[in-house]
C-alpha positions as a LaTeX table, in Angstrom:
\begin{tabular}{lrrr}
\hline
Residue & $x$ (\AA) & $y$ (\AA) & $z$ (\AA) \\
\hline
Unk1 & 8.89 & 15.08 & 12.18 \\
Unk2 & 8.79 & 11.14 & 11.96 \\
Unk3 & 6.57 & 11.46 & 8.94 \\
Unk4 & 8.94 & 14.04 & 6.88 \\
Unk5 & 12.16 & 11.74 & 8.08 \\
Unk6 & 10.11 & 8.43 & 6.81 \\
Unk7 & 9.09 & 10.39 & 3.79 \\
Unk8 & 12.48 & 10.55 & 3.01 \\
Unk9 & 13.35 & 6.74 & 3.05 \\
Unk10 & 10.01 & 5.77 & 1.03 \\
Unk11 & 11.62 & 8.22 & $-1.84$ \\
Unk12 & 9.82 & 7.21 & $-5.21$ \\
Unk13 & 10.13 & 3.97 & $-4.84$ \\
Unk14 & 6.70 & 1.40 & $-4.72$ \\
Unk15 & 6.04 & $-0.01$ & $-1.23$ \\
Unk16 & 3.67 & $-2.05$ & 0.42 \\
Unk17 & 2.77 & $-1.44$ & 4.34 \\
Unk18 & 0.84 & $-3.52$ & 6.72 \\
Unk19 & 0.80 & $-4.46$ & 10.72 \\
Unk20 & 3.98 & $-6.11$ & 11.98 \\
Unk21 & 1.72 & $-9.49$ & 13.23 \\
Unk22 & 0.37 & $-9.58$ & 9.49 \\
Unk23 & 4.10 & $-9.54$ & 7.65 \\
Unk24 & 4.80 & $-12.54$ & 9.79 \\
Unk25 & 2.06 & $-14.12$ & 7.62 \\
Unk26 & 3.42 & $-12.68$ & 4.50 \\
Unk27 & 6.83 & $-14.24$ & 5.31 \\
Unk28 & 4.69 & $-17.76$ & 5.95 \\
Unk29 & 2.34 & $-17.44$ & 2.76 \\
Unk30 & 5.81 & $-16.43$ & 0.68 \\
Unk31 & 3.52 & $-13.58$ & $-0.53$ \\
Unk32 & 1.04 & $-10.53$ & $-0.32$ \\
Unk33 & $-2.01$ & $-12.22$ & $-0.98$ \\
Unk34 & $-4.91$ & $-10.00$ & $-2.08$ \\
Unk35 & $-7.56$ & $-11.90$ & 0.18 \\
Unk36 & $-5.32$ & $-12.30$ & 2.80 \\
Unk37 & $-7.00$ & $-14.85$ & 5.65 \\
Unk38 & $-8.00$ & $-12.11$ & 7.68 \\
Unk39 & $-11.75$ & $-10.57$ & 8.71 \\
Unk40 & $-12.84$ & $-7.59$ & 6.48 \\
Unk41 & $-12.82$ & $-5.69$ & 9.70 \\
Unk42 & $-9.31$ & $-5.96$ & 10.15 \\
Unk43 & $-9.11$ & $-4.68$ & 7.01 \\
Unk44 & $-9.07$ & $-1.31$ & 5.48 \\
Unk45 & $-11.62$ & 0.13 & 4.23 \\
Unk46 & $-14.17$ & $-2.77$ & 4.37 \\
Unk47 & $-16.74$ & $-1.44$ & 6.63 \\
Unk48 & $-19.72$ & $-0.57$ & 4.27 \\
Unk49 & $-19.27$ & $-4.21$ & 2.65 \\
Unk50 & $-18.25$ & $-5.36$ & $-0.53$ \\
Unk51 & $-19.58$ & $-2.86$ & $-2.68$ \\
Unk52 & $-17.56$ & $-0.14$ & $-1.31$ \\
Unk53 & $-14.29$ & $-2.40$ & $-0.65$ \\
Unk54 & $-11.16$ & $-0.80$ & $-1.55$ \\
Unk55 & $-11.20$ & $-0.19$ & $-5.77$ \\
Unk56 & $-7.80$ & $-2.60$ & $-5.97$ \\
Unk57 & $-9.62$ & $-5.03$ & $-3.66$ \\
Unk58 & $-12.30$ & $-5.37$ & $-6.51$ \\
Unk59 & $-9.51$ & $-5.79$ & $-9.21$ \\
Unk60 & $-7.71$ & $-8.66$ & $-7.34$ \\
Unk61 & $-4.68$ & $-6.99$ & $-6.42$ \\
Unk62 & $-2.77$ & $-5.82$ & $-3.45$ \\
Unk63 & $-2.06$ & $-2.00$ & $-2.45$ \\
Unk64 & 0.94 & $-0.51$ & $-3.21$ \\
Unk65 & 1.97 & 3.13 & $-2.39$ \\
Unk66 & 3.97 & 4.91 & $-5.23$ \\
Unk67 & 5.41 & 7.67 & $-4.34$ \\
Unk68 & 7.52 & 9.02 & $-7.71$ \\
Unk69 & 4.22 & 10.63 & $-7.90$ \\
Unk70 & 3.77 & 12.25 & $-4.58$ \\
Unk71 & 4.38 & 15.89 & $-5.26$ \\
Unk72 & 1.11 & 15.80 & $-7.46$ \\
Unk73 & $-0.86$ & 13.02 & $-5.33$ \\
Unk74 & $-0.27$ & 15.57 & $-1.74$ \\
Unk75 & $-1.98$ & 18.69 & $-3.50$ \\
Unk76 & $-5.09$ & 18.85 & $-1.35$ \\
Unk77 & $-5.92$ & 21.40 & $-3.84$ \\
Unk78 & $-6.49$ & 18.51 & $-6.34$ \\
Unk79 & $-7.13$ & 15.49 & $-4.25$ \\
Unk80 & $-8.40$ & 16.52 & $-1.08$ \\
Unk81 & $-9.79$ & 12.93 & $-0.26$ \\
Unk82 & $-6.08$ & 11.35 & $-0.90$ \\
Unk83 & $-5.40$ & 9.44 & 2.45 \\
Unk84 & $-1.76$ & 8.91 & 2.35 \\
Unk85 & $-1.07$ & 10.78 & 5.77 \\
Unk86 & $-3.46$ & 8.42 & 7.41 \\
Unk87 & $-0.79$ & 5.31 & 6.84 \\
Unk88 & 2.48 & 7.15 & 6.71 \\
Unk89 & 4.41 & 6.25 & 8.49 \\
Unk90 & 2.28 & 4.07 & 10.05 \\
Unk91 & $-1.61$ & 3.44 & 10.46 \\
Unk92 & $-2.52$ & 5.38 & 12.86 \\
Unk93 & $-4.62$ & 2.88 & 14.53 \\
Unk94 & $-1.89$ & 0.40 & 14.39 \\
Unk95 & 0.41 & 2.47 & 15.97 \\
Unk96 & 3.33 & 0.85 & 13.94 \\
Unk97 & 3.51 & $-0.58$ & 10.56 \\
Unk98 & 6.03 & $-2.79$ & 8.35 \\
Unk99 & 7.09 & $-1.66$ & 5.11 \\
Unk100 & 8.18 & $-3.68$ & 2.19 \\
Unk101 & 9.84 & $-2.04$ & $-0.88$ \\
Unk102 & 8.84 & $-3.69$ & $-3.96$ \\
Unk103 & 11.21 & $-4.26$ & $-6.93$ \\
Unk104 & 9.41 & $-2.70$ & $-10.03$ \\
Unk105 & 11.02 & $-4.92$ & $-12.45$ \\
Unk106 & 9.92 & $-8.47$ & $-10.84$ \\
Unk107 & 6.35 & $-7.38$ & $-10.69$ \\
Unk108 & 6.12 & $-5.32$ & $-14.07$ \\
Unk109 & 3.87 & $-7.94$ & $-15.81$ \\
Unk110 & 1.37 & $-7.65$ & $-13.11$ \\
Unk111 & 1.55 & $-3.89$ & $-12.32$ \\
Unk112 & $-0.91$ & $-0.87$ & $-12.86$ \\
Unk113 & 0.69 & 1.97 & $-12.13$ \\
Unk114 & $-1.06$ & 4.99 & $-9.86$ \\
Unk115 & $-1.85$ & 6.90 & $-13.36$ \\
Unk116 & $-3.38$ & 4.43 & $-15.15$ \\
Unk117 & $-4.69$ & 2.83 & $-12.05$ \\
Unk118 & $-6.58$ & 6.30 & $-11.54$ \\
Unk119 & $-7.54$ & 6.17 & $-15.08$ \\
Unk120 & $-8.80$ & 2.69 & $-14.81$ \\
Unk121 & $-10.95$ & 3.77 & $-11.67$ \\
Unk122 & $-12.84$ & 6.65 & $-13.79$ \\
Unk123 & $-13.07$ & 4.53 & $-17.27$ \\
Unk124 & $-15.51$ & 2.38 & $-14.58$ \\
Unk125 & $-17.03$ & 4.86 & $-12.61$ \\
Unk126 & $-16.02$ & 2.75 & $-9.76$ \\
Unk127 & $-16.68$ & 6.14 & $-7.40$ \\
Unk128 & $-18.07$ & 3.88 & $-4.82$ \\
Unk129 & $-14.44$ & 2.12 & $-4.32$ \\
Unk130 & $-11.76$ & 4.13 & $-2.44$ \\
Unk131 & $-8.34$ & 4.73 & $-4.25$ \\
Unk132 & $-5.74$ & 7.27 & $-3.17$ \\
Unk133 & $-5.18$ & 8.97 & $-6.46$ \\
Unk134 & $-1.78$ & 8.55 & $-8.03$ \\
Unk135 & 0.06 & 7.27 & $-5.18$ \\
Unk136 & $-1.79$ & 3.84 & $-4.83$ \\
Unk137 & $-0.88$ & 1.49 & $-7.23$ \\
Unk138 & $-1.83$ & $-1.89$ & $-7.62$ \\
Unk139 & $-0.55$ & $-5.67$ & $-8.15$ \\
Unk140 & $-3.01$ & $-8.08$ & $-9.78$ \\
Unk141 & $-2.29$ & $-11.77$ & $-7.94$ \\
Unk142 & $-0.53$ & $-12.85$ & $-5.06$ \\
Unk143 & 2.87 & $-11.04$ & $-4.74$ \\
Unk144 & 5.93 & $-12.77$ & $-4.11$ \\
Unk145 & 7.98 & $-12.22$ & $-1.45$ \\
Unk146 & 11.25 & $-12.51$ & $-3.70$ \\
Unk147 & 10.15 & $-9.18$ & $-4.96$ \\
Unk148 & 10.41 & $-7.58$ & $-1.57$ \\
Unk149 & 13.63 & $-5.83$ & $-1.71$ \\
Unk150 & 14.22 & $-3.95$ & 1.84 \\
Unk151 & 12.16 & $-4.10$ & 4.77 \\
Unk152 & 11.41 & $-1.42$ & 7.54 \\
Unk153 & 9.87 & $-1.29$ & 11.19 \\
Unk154 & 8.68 & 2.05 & 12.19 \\
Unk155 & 6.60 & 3.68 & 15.23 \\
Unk156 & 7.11 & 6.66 & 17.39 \\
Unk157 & 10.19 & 5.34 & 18.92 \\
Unk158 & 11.38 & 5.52 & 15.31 \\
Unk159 & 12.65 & 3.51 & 12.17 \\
Unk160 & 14.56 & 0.35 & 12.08 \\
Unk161 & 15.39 & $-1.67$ & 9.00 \\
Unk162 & 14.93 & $-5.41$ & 9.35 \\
Unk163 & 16.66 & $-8.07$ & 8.10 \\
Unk164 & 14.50 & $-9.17$ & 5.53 \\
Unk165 & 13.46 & $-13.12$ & 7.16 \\
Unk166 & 13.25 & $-14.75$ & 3.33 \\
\hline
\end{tabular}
């Protein structure tokens, strides 16, 4: 039920999620950094070492969920290894999660969008690399918080928006 009612916030609009302890250092840095100062094991995705890292991780970008293209991205049918659930609305072994809504039009110049992103993956046989087809979307560079335009707090006592602290 949480999922479905946080489903409906996210919309189609581009978002970036991650543990409440590390926005606090995304308010400090003034951005999503793409090598964060965090242990790969805190990390997702990092467990088999660099060359099976995260395909955006290899690209020097941050993670960003898209969801205008979620009806396609949720057929199993098509994508059965598509992830999503696992972080919506929260990681499951975080038990809560922060979520960021990114304005498209301050991060355009830097943006790969989940189709071409997916495109980009197969054009380099980068098979090794995890991506979530179509919904994860990418950021080359740091990301500046002054793109960040609404911030949410959500676990199974349910969803609060914050006030953004920048």
């Amino acid at each position: 039920m949480l999922q479905k009612k946080f489903l409906s916030i996210l919309g189609a609009e581009l978002w970036h999620t991650t543990h409440p302890d590390r926005y606090a250092s995304i308010v400090k840095d003034g951005a999503i950094l793409p090598e964060p100062d965090l242990e790969d094991g805190k990390r997702w995705g990092t467990g088999n070492g660099p060359e099976n890292y995260p395909f955006v991780r290899t690209l020097g970008g941050v993670s960003l969920f898209d969801f205008s293209q979620f009806e396609d991205a949720s057929d199993e049918r098509k994508f059965p290894v598509n992830s999503w659930d696992y972080f919506v609305p929260f990681h499951k072994a975080w038990e809560r999660a922060v979520w960021m809504e990114i304005d498209r039009s301050e991060i355009a110049d830097d943006f790969i969008s989940g189709p071409d992103l997916l495109q980009m993956w197969k054009d380099k046989r980068a098979y090794r690399h995890n991506i979530m087809p179509l919904i994860e979307s990418a950021h080359l560079g740091p990301l500046p918080i002054s793109a960040i335009s609404r911030v949410y707090y959500v676990d199974d006592g349910g969803i609060s928006r914050l006030q953004a602290e920048f």
